[in-house]
MDTraj code that builds the backbone (N, CA, C; nanometers):
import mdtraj as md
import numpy as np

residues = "UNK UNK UNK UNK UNK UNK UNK UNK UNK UNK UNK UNK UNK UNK UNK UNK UNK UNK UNK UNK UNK UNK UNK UNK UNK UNK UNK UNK UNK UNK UNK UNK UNK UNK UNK UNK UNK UNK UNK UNK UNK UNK UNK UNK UNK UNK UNK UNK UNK UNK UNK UNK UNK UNK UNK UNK UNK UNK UNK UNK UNK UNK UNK UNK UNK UNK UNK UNK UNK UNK UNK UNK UNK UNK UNK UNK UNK UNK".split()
xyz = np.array([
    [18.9485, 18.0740, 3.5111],
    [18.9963, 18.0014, 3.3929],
    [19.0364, 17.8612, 3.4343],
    [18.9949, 17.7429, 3.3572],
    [19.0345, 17.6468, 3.3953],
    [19.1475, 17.5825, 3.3621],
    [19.1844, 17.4969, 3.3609],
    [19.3499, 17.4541, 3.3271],
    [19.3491, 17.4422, 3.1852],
    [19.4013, 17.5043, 3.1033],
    [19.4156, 17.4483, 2.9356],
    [19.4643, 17.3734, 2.9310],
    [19.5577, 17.2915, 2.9452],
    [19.6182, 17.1568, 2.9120],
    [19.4549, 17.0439, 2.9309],
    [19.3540, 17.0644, 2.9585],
    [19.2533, 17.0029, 2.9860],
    [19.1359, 17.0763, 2.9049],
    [19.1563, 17.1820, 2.8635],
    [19.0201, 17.2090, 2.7437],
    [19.0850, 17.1619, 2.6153],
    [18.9182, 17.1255, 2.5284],
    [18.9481, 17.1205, 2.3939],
    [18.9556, 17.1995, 2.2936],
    [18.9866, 17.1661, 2.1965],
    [19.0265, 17.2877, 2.0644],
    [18.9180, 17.3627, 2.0955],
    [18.8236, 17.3415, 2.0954],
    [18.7365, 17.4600, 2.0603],
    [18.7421, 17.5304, 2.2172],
    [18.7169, 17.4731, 2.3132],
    [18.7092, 17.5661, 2.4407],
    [18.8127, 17.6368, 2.4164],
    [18.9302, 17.5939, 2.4141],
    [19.0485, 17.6445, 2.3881],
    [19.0024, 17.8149, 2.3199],
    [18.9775, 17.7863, 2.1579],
    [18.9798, 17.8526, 2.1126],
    [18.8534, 17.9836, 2.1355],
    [18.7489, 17.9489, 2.2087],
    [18.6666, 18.0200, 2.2410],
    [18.7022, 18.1291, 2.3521],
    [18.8026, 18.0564, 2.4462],
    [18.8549, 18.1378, 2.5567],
    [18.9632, 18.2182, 2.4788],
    [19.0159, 18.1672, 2.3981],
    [19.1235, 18.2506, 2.3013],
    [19.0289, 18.3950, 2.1972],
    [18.9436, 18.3662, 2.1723],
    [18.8712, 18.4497, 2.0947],
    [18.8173, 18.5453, 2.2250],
    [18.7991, 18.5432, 2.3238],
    [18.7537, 18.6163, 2.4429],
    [18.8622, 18.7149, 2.4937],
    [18.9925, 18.6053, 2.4775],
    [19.0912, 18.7281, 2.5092],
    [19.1372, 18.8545, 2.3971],
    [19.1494, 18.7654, 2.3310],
    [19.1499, 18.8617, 2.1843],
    [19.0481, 19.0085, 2.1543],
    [18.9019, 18.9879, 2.2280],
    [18.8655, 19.0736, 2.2585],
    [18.8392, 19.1749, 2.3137],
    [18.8565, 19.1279, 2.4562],
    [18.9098, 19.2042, 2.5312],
    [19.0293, 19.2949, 2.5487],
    [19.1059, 19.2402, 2.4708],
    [19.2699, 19.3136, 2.4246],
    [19.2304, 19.4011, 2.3618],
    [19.1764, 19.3762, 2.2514],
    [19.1353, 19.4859, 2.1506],
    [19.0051, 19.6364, 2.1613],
    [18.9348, 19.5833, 2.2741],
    [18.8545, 19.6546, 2.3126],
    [18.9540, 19.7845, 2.3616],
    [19.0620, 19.8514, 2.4121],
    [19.1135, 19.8612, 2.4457],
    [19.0788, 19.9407, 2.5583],
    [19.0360, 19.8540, 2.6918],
    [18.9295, 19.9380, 2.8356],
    [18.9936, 19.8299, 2.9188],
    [19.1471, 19.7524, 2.9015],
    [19.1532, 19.6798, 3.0058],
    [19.2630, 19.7502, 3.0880],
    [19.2933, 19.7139, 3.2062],
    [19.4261, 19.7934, 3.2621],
    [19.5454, 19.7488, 3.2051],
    [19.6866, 19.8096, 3.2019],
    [19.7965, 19.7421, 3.2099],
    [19.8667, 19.6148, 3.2268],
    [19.8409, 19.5719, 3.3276],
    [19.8551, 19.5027, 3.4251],
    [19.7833, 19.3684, 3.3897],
    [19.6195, 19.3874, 3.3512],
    [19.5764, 19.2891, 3.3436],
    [19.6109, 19.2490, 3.1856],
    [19.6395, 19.3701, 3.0711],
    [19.6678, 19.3476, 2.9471],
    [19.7816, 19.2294, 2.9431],
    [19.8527, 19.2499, 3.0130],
    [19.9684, 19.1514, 3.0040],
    [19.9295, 19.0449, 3.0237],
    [19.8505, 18.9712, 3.1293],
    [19.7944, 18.8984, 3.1719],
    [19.6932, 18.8159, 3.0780],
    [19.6430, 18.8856, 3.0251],
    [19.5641, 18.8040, 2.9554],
    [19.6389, 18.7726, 2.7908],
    [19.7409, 18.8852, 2.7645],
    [19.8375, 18.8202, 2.6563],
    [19.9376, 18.7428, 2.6873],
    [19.9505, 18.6928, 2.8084],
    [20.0033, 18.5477, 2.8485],
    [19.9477, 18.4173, 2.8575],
    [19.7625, 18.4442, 2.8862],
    [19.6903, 18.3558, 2.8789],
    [19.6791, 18.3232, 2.7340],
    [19.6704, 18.4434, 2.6662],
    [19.6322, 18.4037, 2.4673],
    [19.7130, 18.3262, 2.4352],
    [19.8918, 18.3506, 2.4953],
    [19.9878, 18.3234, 2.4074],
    [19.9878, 18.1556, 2.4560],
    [19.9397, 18.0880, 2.6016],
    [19.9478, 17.9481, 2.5897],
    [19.8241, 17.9110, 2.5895],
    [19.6861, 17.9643, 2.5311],
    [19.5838, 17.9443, 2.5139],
    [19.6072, 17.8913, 2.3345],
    [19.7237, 17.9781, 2.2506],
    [19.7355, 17.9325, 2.1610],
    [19.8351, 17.8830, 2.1268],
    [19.9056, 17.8049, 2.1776],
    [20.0091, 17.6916, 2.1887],
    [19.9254, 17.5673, 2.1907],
    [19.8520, 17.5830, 2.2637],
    [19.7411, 17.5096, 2.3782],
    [19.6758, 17.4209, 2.2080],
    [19.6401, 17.5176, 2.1367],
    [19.5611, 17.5145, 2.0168],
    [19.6112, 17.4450, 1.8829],
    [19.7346, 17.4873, 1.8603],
    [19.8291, 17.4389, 1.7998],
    [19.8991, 17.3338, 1.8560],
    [19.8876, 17.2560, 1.9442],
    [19.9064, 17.1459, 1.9726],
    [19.8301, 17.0527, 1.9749],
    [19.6752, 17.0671, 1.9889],
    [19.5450, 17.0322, 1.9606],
    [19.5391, 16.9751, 1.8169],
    [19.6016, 17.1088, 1.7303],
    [19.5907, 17.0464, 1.5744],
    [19.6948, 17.0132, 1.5047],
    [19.8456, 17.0014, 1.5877],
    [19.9060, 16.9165, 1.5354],
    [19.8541, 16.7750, 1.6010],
    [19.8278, 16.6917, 1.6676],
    [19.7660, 16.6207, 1.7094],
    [19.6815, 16.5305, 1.6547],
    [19.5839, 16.6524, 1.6375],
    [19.4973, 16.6184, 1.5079],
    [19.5419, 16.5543, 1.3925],
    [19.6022, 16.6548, 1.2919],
    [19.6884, 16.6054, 1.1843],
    [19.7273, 16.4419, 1.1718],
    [19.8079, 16.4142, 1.3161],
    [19.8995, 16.3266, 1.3170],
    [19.8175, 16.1579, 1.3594],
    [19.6507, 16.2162, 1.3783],
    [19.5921, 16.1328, 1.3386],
    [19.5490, 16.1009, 1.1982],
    [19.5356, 16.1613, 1.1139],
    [19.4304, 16.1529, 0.9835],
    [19.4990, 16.0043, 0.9286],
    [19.4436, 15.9940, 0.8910],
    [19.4488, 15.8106, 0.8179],
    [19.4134, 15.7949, 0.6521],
    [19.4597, 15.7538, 0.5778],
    [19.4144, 15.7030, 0.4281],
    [19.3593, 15.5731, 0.4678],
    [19.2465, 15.5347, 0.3812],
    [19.2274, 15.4575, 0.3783],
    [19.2917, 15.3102, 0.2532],
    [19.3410, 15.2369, 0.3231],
    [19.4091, 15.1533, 0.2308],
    [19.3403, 15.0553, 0.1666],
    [19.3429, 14.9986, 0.0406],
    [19.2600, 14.9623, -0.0503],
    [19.3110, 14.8191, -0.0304],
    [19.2231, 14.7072, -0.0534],
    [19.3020, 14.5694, -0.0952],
    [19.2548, 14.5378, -0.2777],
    [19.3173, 14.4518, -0.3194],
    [19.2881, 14.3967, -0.4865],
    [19.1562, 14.4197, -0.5403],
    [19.0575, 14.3571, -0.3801],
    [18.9155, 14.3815, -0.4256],
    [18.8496, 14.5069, -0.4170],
    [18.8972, 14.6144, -0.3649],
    [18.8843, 14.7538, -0.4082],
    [18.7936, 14.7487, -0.2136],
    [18.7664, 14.6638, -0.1518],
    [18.7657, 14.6593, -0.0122],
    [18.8695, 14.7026, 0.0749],
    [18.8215, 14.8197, 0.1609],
    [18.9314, 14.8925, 0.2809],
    [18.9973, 14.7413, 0.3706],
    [19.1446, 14.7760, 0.3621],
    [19.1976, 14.6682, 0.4549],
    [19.2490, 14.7606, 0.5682],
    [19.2467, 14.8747, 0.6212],
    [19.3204, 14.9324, 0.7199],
    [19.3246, 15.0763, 0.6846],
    [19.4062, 15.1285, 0.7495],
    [19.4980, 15.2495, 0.7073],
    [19.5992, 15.2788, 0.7326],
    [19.6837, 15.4024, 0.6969],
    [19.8331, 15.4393, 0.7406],
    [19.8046, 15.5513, 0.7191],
    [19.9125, 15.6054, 0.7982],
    [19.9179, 15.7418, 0.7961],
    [19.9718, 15.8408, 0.6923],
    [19.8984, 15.9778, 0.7048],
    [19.9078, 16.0706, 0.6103],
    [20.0823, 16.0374, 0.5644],
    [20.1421, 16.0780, 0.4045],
    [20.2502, 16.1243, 0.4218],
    [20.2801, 16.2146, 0.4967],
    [20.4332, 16.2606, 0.4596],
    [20.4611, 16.3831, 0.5079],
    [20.4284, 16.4344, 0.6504],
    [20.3724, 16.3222, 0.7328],
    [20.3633, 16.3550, 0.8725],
    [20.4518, 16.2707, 0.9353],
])
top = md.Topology()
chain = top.add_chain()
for i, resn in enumerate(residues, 1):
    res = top.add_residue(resn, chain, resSeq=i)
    for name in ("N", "CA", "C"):
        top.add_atom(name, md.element.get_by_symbol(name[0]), res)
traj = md.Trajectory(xyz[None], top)
């Protein structure tokens, strides 16, 4: 596994959907069960930080008189 603080949402979430399966399959040992529900649990932190992130980019686009984009600002409420 490579470092998550360095994959993106989706790797992220692909390695997250892998563990998820494997959990559920239920043919893993003990031992490693834990293990890999420690990897899920900052695999999806990992994820949710990805898309707050996200979010805290999105932009409106701001209008001038002539109905021409002058910029943007950010979403409310973020």
């Amino acid at each position: 596994m490579s470092d998550i603080s360095k994959m993106s949402f989706e790797e992220a979430m692909k390695a997250l959907e892998a563990v998820v399966r494997d959990l559920e399959s239920g043919n893993v040992e003990l031992e490693k069960s834990i293990a890999l529900y420690e990897q899920g649990a900052k695999l999806k932190a990992h994820c949710e930080k990805k898309l707050k992130e996200a979010e805290e980019k999105v932009a409106k686009i701001t209008l001038g008189t002539d109905g021409q984009p002058t910029g943007t600002e950010p979403v409310e409420g973020l």
